[in-house]
Every structure is written in C-alpha cells, then in structure tokens.
N, C-alpha and C positions, 0 to 999 in steps of 0.2 A: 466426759461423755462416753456415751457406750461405743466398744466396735461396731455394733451393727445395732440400726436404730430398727425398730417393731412398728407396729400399729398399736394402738391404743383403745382397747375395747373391753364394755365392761367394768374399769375403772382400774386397769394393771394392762400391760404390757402383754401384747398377742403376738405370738410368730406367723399366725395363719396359715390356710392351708396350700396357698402357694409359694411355689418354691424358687421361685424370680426374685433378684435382687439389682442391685445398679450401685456402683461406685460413688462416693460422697469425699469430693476434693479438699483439701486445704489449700486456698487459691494461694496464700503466699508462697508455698514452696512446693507448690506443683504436683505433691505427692497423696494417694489415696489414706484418707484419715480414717473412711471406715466403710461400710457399705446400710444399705437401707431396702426394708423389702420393697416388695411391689407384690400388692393387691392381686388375687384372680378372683373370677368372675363370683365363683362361691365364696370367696372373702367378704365381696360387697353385700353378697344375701345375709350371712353374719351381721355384719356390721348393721346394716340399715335393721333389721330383725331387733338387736339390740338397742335399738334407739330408738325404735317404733314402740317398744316395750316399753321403754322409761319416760316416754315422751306424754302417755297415758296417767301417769303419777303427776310428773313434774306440772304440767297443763293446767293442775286440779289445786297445785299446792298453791298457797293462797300469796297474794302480792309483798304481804309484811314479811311473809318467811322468804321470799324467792331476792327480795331486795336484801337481806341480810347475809345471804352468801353472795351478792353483788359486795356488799360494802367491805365484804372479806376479804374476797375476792382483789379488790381494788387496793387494800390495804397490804395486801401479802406483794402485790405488783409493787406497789411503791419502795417496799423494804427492801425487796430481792432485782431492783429492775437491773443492778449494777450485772447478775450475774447472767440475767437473756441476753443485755448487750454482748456479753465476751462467747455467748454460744451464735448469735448472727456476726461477728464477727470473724469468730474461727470457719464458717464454714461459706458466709457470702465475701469477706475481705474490706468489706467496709470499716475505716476508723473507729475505732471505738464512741468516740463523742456523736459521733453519727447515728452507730447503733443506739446510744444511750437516747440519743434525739427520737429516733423512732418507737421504742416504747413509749415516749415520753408521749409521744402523737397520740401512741393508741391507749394507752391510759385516760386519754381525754374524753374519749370512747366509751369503756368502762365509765366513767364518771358520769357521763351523761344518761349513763341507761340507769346508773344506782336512782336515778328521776323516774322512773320507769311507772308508778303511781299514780305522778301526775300525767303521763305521756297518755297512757290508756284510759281516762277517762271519756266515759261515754255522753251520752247526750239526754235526757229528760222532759217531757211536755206532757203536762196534767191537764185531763181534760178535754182531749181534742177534739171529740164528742160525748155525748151525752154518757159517766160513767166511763169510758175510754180514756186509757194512758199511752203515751209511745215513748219507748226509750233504745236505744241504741249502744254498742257493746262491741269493742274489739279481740276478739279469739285468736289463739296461737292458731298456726299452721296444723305444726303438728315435728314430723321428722324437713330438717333443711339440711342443706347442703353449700359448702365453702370450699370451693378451688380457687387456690392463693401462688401467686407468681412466689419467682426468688428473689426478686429484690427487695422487699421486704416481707421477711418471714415470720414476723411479728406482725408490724401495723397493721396492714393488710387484712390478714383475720381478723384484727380487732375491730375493723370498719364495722364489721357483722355481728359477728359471734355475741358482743355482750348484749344488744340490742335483739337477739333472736333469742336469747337462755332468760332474757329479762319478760319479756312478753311471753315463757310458759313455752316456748322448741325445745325439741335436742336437735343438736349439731352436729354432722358429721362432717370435721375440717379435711379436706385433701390438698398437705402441700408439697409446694413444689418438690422433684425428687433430689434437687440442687443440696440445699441447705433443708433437711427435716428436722432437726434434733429440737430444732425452737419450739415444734408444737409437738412434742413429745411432754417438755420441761412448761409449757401452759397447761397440761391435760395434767401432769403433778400439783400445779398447783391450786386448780380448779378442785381437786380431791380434795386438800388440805385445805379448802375455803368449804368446803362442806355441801359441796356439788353433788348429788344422787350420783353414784355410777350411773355409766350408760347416755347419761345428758348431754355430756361432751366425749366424743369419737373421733380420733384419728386414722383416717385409712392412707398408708403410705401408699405407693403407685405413680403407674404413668397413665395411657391413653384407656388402659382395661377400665382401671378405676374409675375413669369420670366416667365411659360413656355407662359404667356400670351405674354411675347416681343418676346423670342424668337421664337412661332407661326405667331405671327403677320406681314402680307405682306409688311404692307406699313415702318416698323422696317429692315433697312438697313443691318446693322452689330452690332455686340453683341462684347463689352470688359467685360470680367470678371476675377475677381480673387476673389482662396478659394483653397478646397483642392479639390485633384487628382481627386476622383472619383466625383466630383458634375461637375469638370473642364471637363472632358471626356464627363459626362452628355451635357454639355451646348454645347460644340464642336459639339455632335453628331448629336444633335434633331436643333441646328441652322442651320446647313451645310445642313441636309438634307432638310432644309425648304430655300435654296437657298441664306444664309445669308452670309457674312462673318465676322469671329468670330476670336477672340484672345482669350484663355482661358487659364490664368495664373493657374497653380495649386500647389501643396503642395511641400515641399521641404525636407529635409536632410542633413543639410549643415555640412562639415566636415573641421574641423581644425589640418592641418598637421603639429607638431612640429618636428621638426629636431634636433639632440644633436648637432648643432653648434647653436643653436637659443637663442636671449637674452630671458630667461626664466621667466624674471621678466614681459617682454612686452610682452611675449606667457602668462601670468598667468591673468596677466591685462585682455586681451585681450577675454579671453576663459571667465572670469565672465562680463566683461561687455556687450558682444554679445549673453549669453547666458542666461544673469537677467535679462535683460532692456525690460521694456514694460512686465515681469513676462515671458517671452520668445515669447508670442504672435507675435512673429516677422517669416514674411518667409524668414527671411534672418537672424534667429537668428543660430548663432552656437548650434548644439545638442550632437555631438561626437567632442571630442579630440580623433585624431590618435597621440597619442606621441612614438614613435621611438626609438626606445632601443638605450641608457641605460637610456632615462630623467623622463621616468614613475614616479616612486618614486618623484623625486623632485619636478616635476612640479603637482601631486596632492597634494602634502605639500603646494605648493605657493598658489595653488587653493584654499584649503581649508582657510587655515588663510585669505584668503581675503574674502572668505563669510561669515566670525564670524563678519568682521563690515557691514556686510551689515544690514539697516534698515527696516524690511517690516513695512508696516503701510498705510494711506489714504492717496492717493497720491495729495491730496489738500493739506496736511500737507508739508511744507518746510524740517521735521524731514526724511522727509520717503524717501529712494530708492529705492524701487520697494512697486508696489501696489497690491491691489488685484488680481484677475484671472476674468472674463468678468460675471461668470455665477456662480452656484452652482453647475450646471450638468457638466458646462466644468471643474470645480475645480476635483468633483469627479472624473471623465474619466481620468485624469491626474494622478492624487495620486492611480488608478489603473495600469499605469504603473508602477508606484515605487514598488506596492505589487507585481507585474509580476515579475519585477529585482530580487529582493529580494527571489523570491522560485524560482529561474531559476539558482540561486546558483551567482549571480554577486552581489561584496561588496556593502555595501550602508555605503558610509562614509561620507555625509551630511544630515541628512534627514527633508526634511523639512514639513513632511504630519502633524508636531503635534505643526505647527507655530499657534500664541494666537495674536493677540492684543487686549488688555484688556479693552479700549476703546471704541470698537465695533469687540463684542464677536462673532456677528454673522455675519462679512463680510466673504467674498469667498475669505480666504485666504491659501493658499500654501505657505512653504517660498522656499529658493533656495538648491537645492536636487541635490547634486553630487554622482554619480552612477561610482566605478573602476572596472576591469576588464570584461568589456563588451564583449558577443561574437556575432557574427555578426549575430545568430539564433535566439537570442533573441527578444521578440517581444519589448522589449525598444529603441533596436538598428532598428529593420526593419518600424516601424510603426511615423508617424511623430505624435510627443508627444503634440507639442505646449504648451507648459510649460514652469516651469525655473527646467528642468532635464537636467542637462549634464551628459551624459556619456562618459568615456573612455574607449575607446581600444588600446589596445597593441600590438605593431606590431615589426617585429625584423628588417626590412630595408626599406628605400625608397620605393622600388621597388614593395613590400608589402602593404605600405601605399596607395602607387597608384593602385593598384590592387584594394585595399577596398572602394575606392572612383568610382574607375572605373564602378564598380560592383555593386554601389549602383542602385536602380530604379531610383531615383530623381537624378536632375541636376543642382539645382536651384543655389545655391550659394558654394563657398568654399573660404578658405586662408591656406596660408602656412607659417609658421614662421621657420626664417633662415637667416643666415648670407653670403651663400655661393648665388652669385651670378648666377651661374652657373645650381643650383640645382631649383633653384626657375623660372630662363629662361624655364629649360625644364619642371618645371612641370605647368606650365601656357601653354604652348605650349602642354603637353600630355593630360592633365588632361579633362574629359569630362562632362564638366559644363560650365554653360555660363556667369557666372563673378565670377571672382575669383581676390581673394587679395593677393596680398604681404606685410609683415606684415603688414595688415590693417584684420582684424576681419569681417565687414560689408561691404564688396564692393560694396553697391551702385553707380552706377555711377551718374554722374550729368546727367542735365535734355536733354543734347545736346547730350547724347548717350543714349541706348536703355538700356532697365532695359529687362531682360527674362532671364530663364533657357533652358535646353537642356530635352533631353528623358521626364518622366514621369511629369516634373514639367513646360510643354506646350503644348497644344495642338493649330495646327496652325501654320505659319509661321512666325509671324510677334509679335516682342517686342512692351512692352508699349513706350512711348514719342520719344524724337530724333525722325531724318530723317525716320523712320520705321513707326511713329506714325500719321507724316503728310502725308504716303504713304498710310498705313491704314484707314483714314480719309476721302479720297478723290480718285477719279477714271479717270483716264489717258485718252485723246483724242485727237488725231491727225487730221487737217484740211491741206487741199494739197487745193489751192486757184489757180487760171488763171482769170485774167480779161479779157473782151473781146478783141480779135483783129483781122481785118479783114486778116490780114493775116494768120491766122490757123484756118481759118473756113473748112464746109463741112467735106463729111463725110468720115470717115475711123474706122472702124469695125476692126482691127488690135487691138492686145496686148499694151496698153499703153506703148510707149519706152522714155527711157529717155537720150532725144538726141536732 
C-alpha cells in the first residue's frame, strides 16, 4: 500500500487541491502506516463535476453493456478478494477470516445487481383507452453519494455502490478517514473491469467532505452508515437540501435467551457475535437478556468460552480477535467498562488489562463480559462498539420484550429457544428490523433489505434488495396515442377513458 493514500478521480489517483491530511494507524502496533488526504471544499466541486460528467454517458449505455462490466467486475472480486481482505485488515485489525468474510458479504451484493435487467423492469398496459398505451420506467438518479463507516471498508460500500453503477449512477464513495486504502484498491479494480472513468469516485476526507455532498446540487441522494447522532446529522442537512437520503445509524442489538434454549448454542452464539471484528459490528450482539432461571449458567458457558479466546494481530493465523481501529476508540470503550464497574454492575471478564507481548503498543482491548446490567446504566443505554457484553436479567418473556421494546435503537436482535411458538411471536412483536432465530447475526442476504427500525434509521428505505434498486433510481410513467385520424380535433373535456 501507498504512503499516503489520494482520492480517486477521473479514473487515476488525485492529490487535490487541499492540502489537509490525517494519520492512518496499523492498529496492531500502534504506529502510523501512512497518511491520507482530506478533501477541501473545491475538491468536492472537482470531484462531483467529474461524476456529473460521466454520469451523462454511463445513464445512456445500454443495460447489456453495463451488466457486463458488473459480471467483471464481480469476477475480478472473486479472484483477488484474498488481497482486500489483508488491506481492511492491515489498517481496521480485524482477523483475516473476518475480513475475507466481509467481502465475501459484499460480493453478494455485486451478485445481486449483475440481475440488474431483471430488477429494472418496467410495467406495460395496452389499450387503456381508446388508441392509448401506459407504460412505466425506472431512471438513474444521476450523480450519488456513499459515506461508509470503518468498520467495514469494503462491505459497506458494497451495500450501495453496485446496485447504483448497475441502474446507470456515478458514485462518489467517501470513506471513513480510519482505514481508506480499501476503496482506493475497489476504484482499481472497477477500471480493470472496464468501468468509464469518472463512474466510480473516491473523495478521501472528514466533515468538509460530506457536508460538501451532502450541500452539493448537482449530488442526488446520499447512503450512509455510522452512528445515530452523525446519522440524524446526515438525514437532516441532506433532506433539507432537497436530497434523498438513507442514513443507516447506531444500533443495541439484544440477545433473548429462553430457559428452554440449547445453552451451549445461546453461549456460542453471544461470544461469537459479540467478539468478532472486537465488536466493531452494528449488528454485533452487546446485551444478553437471559430469562430467569438460565442467568447463572449461561454466564458460566460465556465465560469459559472467553478464556480460549486469542487476542493478537489479526494477520497472525494464531489470533481471534484483533485490535480495536484506534487509540481513542480503544480508550472510549474501556471507559464504559470503568462506568459499569462504579455503577455497581459485576465485571466478570475484564479485559481493559489485555498485553500482547509482541506489540506492546497496539490498541488492544480483550473480550470484557459485564453481569447484572441495569437498564440505567450508561453500558446498557449507550452503544459501546466494542467486545463488552453485558447482561441483563429479566424474570419473564414478557419482560424481556418490554426491554427490547423500550430500547431507542432497532437495528438487529435474536432469540434463542426451542419453543416454536415463542419465537413466532416474538419475531412478530418485537420492534426491530431483522431479527434472528437462533442465529446471533441476522443479516440477511443480498436479495433482501439490511435496515433497522426507530433510532437506528433515518429515512425510509433499507440498504440493497428490491428497496435499494428503488432508492437508486426514480419512477416515470408515459401514456403514448399515435396519430389517427379518427380522434382528431378538438375537445377541451377531462380526459375519459373510454
């Protein structure tokens, strides 16, 4: 990877004209790997300029040619995904297998748009009066915009991007200033799948950047995902600038165990959703609700499964969870642990005093299980992004859903259980917008919509699936009569259809 990573405009590698940069960590050992620009205000006129340009071509070129640099596209991902992994590795810390797992997601992504054909078909009705046809037509945007968290600097774009470049956008991706180099190494290979310059745009940056898209006229619609309050931010300032916006935001995902639940797959289930990626996930479990009486046992299973957990570089083969993205994000995190901890809630894993010996000075946390949570706690109300699980204790079903109900966020949940009956109905009550049965991480696949409910969306509309290439693209009805002389001259009457 480069010292210092560029924007991406044009179809090469741009310095631009501002002259801001920001540090890019290698979280394993602490030390600055390189730096990365940051966008000013005439960067983003650049940039959007050059994408408004090719967006005017691309729009035009016809579905058979635009699918086929999908299918290249898709094909070049498959060969090379080994080598995105080891660049979201080197610079978010996440395991390799992890990383490889996230492309793996968002490839699913691409897959589903190489469909893109059948996705955009329109509608047809012969006849609907006399001589009269109506038919109906989904149109690109035009120029879109993608502000992408760092936890995953792959997937995440992918939720969008191939679903907007497939339905006839350019894109202009802005990611996180964390880990950039990912969509430096996407905007190569988009070239080499036979993308037009200019379709696909990288503007590195911080705050100038987005509000520069999301000010900007000729910037269609804004996709973003982060947490709540930047999410609410992005909703507010695009909407009122006439845009339309998805703004994925922060989550609280809650794991309901049942005392009829295999406890061994609730135990699994609660460390693997809740370590993986060091919890950096919005769809990572952060609370177990376990249900009187399993409490005791199922933090016994919890625990003993964290004593093998490995932290270390997640380039290492040895290591199961990796660093934490930052130094500042490490500390913010191991401040909720000190919060728990004087708010009177057990702390029966602690992992603020994890070492590897190796590299003394990476941004490391290990995995920190937190028992008898209350729901006033700022560990419980605040989304941690970490590897803190906490538990809470509740004395019935009924309770549990109350606590889940009552959260702000909506983003993900599961329920572990054996009873058929109990799990119908609380997929059916419960108020969140994917939820599992026992399944821990209920992503769905790429042919239905990823979103949350209440606080963890702002907007209407989910990422990919059907919802994605409706977001994308803008609806137009044509009502056609070709000439006949028999319904000429004039008549000043209500159109009838007759």
């Amino acid at each position: 990877m480069d010292s210092h990573v560029s924007h991406w405009v044009d179809g090469a590698p741009w310095a631009g004209a501002g002259s801001g940069s920001a540090e890019v960590y290698d979280p394993a050992s602490g030390s600055v790997a390189r730096t990365v620009a940051l966008a000013s205000e005439s960067d983003v006129q650049v940039a959007v300029a050059s994408a408004r340009h090719a967006s005017e071509a691309w729009s035009r070129t016809s579905l058979t040619a635009r699918t086929r640099v999908l299918f290249a596209f898709r094909q070049l991902l498959e060969e090379r995904k080994h080598e995105l992994a080891a660049i979201i590795t080197a610079e978010h810390g996440k395991v390799l297998s992890d990383a490889l797992g996230e492309v793996t997601r968002g490839l699913e992504v691409v897959e589903f748009a190489c469909g893109i054909p059948q996705l955009l078909k329109g509608g047809y009705s012969e006849a609907v009066s006399t001589g009269v046809d109506v038919h109906s037509v989904r149109q690109p945007l035009g120029v879109v915009g993608v502000i992408s968290p760092f936890n995953f600097p792959a997937m995440v774009p992918m939720w969008f991007f191939p679903v907007a470049i497939a339905a006839g956008n350019a894109v202009i991706l802005k990611p996180s200033e964390k880990d950039p180099s990912a969509a430096i190494w996407i905007a190569r290979l988009w070239q080499e799948a036979g993308l037009p310059d200019g379709v696909f745009t990288v503007l590195q940056g911080d705050r100038v950047a987005v509000d520069g898209l999301l000010d900007h006229p000729d910037v269609r619609a804004i996709s973003f995902v982060g947490s709540t309050p930047v999410a609410r931010y992005v909703y507010e300032r695009g909407t009122t600038n006439g845009k339309r916006v998805q703004a994925l935001g922060g989550a609280k995902n809650h794991m309901v165990v049942l005392p009829d639940a295999d406890l061994d797959l609730a135990a699994d289930g609660a460390v693997n959703a809740g370590f993986g990626s060091a919890g950096e996930r919005c769809m990572a479990i952060s609370v177990v609700v376990a249900v009187d009486p399993v409490g005791d046992e199922l933090v016994d299973r919890i625990t003993k499964r964290i004593s093998s957990i490995t932290v270390g570089d997640g380039r290492s083969a040895d290591s199961d969870m990796g660093p934490l993205v930052t130094g500042a994000h490490r500390d913010r995190v191991a401040s909720y642990v000190d919060g728990a901890e004087r708010d009177g809630a057990l702390l029966v894993v602690d992992g603020r005093d994890a070492v590897v010996p190796e590299q003394p000075d990476g941004f490391w946390l290990g995995p920190t299980l937190v028992d008898h949570v209350r729901p006033e706690m700022t560990v419980y109300r605040d989304e941690v992004f970490g590897p803190v699980l906490s538990v809470v204790r509740v004395p019935t079903y009924d309770a549990a859903l109350e606590l889940v109900n009552r959260n702000p966020y909506g983003n993900g949940t599961a329920i572990y259980t054996n009873d058929g009956g109990a799990a119908r109905r609380y997929q059916s009550e419960v108020e969140v917008g994917m939820v599992g049965v026992n399944v821990p991480i209920p992503v769905p696949m790429a042919y239905y919509s990823f979103g949350g409910w209440k606080s963890s969306l702002f907007g209407d509309t989910h990422a990919h699936g059907a919802e994605g290439v409706h977001f994308f693209t803008r609806g137009k009805v044509v009502t056609s009569r070709w000439p006949d002389p028999e319904h000429g001259g004039l008549n000043l009457g209500f159109p009838r259809n007759d």
